[in-house]
C-alpha positions as semicolon CSV with decimal commas, in nm:
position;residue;x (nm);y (nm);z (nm)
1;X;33,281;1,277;6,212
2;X;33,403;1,104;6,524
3;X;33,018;1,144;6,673
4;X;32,923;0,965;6,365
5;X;33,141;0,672;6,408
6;X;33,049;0,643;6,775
7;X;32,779;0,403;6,997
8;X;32,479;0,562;7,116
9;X;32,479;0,336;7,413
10;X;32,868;0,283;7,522
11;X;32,958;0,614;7,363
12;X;33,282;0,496;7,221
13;X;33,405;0,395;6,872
14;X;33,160;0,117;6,695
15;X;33,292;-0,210;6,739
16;X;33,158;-0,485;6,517
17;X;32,830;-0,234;6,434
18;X;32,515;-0,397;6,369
19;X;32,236;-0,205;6,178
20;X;31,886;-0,313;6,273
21;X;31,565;-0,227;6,037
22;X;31,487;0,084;6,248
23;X;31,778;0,249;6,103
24;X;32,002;0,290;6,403
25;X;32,331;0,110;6,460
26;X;32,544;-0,023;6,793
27;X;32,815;-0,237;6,911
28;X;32,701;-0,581;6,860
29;X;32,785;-0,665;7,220
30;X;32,633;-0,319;7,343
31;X;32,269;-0,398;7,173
32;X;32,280;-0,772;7,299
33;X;32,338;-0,703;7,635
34;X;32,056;-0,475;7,611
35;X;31,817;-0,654;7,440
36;X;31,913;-0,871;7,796
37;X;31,803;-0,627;8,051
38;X;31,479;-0,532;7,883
39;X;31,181;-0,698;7,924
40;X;31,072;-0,633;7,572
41;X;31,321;-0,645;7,291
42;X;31,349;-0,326;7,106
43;X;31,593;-0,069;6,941
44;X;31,711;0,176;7,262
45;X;31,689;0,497;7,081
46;X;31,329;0,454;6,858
47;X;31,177;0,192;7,099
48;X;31,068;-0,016;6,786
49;X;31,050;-0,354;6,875
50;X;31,365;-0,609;6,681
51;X;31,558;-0,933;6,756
52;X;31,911;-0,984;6,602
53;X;31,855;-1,263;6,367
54;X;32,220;-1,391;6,283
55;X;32,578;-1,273;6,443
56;X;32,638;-1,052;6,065
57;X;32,792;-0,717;6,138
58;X;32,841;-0,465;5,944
59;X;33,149;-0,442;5,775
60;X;33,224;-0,100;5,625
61;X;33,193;0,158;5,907
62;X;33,498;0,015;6,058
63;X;33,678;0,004;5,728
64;X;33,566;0,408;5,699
65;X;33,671;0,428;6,108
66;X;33,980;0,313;6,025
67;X;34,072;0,529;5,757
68;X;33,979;0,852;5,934
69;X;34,186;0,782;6,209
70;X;34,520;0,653;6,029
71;X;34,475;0,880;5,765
72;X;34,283;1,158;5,813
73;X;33,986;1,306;5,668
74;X;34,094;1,447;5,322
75;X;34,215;1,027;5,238
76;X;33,817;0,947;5,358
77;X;33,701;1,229;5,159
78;X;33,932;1,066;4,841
79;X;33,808;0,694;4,941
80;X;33,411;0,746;4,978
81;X;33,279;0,784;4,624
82;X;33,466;0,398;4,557
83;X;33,386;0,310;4,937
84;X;33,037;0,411;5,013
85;X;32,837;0,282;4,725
86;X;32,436;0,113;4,649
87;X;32,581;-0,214;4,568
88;X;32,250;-0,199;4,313
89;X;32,347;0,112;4,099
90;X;32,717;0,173;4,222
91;X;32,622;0,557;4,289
92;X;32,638;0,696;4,637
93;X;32,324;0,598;4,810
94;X;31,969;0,836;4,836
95;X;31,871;0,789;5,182
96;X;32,097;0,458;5,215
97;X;31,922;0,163;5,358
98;X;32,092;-0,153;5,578
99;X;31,932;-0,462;5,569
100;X;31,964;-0,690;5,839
101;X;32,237;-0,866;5,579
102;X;32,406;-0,554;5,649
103;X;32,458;-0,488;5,301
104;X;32,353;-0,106;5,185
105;X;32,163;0,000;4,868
106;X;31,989;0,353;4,796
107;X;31,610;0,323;4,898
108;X;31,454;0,349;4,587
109;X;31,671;0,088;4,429
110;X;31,615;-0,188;4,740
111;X;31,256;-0,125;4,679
112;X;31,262;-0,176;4,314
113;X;31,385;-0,530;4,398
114;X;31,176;-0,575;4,705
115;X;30,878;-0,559;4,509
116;X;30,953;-0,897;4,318
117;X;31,096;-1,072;4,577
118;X;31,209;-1,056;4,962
119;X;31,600;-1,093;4,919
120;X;31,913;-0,921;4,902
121;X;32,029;-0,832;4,558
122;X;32,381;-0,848;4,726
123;X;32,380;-1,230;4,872
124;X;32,019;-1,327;4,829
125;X;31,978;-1,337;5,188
126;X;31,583;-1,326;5,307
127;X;31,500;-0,984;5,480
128;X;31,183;-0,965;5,515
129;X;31,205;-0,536;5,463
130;X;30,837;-0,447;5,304
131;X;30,897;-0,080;5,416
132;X;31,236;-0,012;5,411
133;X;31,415;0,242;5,702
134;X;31,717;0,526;5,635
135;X;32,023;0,457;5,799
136;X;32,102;0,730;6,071
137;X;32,470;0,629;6,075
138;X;32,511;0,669;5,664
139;X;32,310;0,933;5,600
140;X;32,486;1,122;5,856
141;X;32,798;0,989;5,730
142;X;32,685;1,098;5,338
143;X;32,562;1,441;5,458
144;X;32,895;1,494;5,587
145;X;33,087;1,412;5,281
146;X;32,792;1,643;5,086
147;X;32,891;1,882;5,346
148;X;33,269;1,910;5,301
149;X;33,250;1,933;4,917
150;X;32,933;2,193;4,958
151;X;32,767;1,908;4,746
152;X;32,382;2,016;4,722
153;X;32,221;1,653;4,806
154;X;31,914;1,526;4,596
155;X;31,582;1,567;4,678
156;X;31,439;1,337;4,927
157;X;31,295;1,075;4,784
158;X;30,929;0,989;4,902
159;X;30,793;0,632;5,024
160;X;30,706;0,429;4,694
161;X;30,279;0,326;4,690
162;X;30,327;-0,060;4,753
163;X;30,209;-0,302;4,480
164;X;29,905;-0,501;4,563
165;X;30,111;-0,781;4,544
166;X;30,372;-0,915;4,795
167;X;30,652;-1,156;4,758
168;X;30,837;-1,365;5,007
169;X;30,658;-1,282;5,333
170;X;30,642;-1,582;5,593
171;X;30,329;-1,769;5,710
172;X;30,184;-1,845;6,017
173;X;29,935;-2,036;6,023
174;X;29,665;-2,005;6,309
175;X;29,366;-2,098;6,382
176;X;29,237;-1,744;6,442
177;X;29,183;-1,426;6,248
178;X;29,343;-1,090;6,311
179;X;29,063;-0,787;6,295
180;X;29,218;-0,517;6,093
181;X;29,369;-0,244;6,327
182;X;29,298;-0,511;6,579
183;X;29,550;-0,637;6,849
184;X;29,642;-0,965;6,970
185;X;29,914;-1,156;7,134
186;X;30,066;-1,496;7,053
187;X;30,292;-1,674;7,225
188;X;30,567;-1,843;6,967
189;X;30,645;-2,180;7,074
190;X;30,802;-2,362;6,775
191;X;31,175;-2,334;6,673
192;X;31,042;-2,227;6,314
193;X;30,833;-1,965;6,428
194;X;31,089;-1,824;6,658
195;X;31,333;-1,823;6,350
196;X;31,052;-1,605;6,187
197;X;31,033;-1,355;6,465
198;X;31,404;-1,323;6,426
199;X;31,373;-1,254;6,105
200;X;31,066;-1,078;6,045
201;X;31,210;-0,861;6,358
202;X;31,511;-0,789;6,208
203;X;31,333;-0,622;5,877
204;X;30,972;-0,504;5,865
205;X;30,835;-0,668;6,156
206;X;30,569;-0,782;5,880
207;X;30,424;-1,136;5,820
208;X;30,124;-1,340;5,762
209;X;29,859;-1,476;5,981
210;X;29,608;-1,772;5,806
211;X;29,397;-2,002;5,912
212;X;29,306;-2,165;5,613
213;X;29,609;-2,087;5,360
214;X;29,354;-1,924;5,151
215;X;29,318;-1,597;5,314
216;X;29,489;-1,380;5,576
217;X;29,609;-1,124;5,740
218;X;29,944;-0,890;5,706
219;X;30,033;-0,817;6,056
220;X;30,312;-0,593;6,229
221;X;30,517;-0,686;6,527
222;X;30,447;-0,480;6,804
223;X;30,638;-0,595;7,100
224;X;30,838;-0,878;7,178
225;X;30,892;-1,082;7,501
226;X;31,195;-1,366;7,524
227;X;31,024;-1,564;7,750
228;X;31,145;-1,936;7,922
229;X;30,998;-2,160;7,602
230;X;31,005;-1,871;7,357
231;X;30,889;-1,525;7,228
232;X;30,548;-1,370;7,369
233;X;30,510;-1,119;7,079
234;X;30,205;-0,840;7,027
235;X;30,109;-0,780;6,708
236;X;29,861;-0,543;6,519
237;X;29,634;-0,571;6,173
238;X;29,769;-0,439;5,899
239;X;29,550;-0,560;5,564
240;X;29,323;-0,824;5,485
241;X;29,530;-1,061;5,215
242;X;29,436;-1,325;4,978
243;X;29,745;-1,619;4,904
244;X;29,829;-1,686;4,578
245;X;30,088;-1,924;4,625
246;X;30,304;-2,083;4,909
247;X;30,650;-2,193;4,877
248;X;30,963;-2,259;5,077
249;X;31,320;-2,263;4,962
250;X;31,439;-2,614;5,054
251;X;31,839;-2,749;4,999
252;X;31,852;-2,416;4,801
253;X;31,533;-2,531;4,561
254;X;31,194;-2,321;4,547
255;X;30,972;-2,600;4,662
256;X;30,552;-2,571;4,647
257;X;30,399;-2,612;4,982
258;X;30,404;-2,960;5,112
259;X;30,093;-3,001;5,395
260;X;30,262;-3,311;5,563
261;X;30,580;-3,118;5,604
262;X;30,498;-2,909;5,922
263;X;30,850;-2,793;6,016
264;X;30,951;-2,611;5,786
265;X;30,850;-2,227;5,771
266;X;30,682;-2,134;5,494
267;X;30,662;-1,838;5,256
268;X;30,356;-1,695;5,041
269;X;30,306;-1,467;4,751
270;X;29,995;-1,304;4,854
271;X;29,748;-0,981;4,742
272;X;29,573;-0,742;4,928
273;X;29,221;-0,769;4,972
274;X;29,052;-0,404;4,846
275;X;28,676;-0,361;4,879
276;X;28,441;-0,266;4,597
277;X;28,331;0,077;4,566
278;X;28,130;0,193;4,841
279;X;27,778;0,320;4,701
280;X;27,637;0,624;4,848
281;X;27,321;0,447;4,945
282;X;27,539;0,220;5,092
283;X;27,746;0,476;5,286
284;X;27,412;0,689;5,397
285;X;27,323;0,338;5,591
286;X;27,633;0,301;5,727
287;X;27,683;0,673;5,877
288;X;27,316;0,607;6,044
289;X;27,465;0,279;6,172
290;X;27,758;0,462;6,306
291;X;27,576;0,813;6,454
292;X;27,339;0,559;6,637
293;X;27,625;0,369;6,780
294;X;27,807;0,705;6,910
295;X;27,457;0,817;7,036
296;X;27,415;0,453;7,245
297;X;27,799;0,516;7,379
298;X;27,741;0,840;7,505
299;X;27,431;0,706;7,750
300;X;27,601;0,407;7,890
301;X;27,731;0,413;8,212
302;X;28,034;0,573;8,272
303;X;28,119;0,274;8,479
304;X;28,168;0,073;8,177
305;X;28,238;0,350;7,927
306;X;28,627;0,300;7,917
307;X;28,590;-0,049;7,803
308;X;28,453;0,040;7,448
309;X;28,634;0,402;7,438
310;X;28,944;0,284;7,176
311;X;28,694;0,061;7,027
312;X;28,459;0,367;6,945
313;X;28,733;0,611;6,886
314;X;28,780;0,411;6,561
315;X;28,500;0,358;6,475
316;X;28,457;0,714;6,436
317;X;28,796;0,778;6,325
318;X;28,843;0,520;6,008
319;X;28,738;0,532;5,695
320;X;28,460;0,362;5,680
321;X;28,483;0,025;5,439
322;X;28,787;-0,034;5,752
323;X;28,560;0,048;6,056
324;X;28,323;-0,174;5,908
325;X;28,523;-0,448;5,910
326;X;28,591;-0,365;6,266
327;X;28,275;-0,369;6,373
328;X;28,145;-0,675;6,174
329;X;28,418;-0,881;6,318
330;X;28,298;-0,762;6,676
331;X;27,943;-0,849;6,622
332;X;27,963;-1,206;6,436
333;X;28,134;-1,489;6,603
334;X;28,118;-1,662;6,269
335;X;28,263;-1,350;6,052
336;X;28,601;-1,471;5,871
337;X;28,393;-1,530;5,529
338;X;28,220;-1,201;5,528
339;X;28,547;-1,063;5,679
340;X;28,738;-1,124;5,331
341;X;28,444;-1,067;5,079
342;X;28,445;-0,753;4,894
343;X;28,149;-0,716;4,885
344;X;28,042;-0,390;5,132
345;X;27,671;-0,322;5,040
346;X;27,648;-0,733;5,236
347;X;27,850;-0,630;5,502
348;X;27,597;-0,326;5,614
349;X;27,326;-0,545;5,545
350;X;27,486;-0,786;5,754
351;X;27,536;-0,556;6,045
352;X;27,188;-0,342;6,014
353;X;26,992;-0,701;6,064
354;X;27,234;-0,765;6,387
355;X;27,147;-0,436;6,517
356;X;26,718;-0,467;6,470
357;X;26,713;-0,802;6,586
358;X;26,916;-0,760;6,893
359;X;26,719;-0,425;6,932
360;X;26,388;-0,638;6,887
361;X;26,541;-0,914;7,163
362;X;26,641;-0,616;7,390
363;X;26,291;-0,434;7,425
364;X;26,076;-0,759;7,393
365;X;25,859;-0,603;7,107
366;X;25,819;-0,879;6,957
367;X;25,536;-1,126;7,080
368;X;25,564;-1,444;7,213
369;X;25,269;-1,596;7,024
370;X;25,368;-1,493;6,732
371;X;25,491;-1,854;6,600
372;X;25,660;-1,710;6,287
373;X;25,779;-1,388;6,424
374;X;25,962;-1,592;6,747
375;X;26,026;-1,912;6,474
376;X;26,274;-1,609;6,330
377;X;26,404;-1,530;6,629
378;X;26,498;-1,864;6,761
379;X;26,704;-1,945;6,451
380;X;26,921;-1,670;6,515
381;X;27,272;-1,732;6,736
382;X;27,210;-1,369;6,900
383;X;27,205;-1,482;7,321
384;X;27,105;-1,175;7,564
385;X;27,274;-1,172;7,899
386;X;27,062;-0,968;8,117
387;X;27,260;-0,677;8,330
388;X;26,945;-0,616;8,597
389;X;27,175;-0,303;8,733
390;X;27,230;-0,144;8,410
391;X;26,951;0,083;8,191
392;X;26,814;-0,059;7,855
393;X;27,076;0,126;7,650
394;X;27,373;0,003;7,889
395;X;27,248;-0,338;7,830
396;X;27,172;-0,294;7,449
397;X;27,554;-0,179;7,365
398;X;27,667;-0,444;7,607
399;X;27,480;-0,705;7,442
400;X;27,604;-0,558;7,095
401;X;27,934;-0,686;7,110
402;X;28,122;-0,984;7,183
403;X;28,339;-0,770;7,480
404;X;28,660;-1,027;7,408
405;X;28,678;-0,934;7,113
406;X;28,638;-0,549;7,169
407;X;28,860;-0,544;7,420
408;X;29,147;-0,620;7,205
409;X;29,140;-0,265;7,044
């Protein structure tokens, strides 16, 4: 018990605990300072990156401290059925979940309510918790108590199948897309954005990037950097979304989204994008596209080789309507509409005319005197960049992608 009740970084007794979203709690003064001598905020123990979004600490574990050391264990034992409760069914929690409120509910219960709207049942506090982490310190602390009454615990329960639909999950908007299973940094300037990297940080790490309010993309936090002006932050693609609605609670009222106002940070009810069926026609096509690519990788030079190695790997890797989207992204400039469609029998369409023409552009079949044949040509934004010290296939898969943008995975 006293292990339980004890900082994983100062190794003595908690003292105004904090819980962050990972699931792991500290002295609030132990996880500040070293949030200060890291160059990228995260949780000590999991690495997962997290800010602390308000000075709330959790106020329980030192109430159950307290009583095991002025009492003794058997008056803990009588105390934690009344003391250790879901403040959602009353019941001691199943796999007990902190929010960055610090308030605790069982994990099937919090997501029950997350699922209609991003606040604390408890004090209606936002917490931005999509996914939703155990607690280390209460389940520990519940095991125990399970322990000492040789209480056989409930089956674990699994992770819930998120609704297509999300609630409550912050905006920002951007002028650029996010590939799925892409990565990108951004560099958070504005006090509202910073206060949603707080927040964000301090549940799922999860929020929106749009560039024209109408679609998007749900992206995790992967890193963050405090930085002189702000928070350098690395993020990756989760899901392509389409809003439904954006709103902001203002003076306490749910207010619709006002364009003019541009301070205030902004919150969207939003569904995932799911492609239509793929057709096996459709996915015989795109397999060729795919075994042609590996084939072209595996002759380029190995001078260049690492620089589309991640890229490939999933390619090959992903299911295929996502790696798709990966690589149509890559070869199109111009490919946020066709990013969001549904439609996937376009997208290989799409991508198979990318790949003849460039291959026709590459190898000069085509002849100049032909007036239509070039007339084609010319309309197309495809430009070749000749590499006179690389091979025809080096040059081909070079010329395939826009490199910036593959670099980024």
């Amino acid at each position: 018990m006293k292990f339980i009740l004890q900082c994983s970084i100062c190794l003595q007794n908690l003292k105004n605990p904090v819980s962050l979203s990972c699931g792991h709690t500290f002295c609030q003064n132990c996880i500040q300072n070293s949030f200060e001598t890291q160059e990228f905020c995260a949780c000590p123990l999991c690495r997962q990156p997290v800010l602390l979004s308000n000075n709330k600490t959790d106020e329980l574990l030192p109430i159950v401290q307290q009583i095991y050391e002025n009492e003794g264990t058997q008056s803990l034992l009588n105390e934690f059925p009344s003391l250790i409760i879901c403040l959602c069914c009353g019941l001691t929690p199943i796999n007990p979940v902190v929010l960055s409120c610090q308030h605790m509910f069982c994990q099937k219960c919090i997501e029950e309510n997350l699922k209609e709207e991003l606040l604390c049942p408890a004090c209606s506090d936002y917490c931005f918790n999509i996914k939703v982490n155990t607690n280390k310190k209460y389940k520990d602390l519940i095991d125990w108590y399970f322990k000492e009454f040789k209480i056989e615990e409930e089956q674990q329960i699994d992770q819930v199948v998120q609704n297509d639909t999300i609630f409550g999950i912050p905006i920002f908007h951007y002028d650029q897309s996010v590939i799925i299973y892409g990565s990108i940094e951004f560099q958070f300037l504005e006090l509202r954005y910073q206060e949603m990297i707080k927040m964000v940080s301090s549940g799922s790490g999860n929020f929106i990037v749009t560039s024209d309010l109408i679609n998007g993309d749900l992206v995790q936090i992967k890193s963050i950097k405090k930085t002189n002006k702000g928070y350098q932050v690395q993020i990756d693609g989760l899901q392509r979304i389409q809003i439904k609605q954006i709103y902001s609670y203002i003076n306490g009222v749910k207010t619709q989204y006002q364009k003019w106002n541009t301070q205030q940070l902004w919150l969207c009810q939003c569904e995932y994008v799911r492609d239509q069926i793929f057709k096996e026609n459709c996915f015989q096509q795109y397999k060729y596209i795919v075994a042609t690519l590996e084939k072209l990788y595996q002759n380029i030079k190995l001078e260049i080789r690492d620089i589309f190695q991640a890229f490939m790997k999933k390619i090959i890797n992903l299911p295929n309507s996502e790696s798709s989207l990966i690589l149509l992204a890559s070869l199109n400039n111009n490919f946020e509409q066709e990013y969001y469609a549904t439609d996937v029998e376009k997208r290989i369409q799409h991508i198979q005319q990318h790949f003849a023409l460039l291959e026709l552009k590459i190898k000069g079949i085509y002849a100049k005197d032909d007036q239509i044949q070039y007339a084609k040509l010319k309309q197309d934004s495809i430009e070749i960049i000749q590499y006179p010290e690389f091979d025809v296939t080096t040059q081909y898969f070079l010329n395939l992608f826009n490199i910036k943008k593959v670099l980024c995975f």
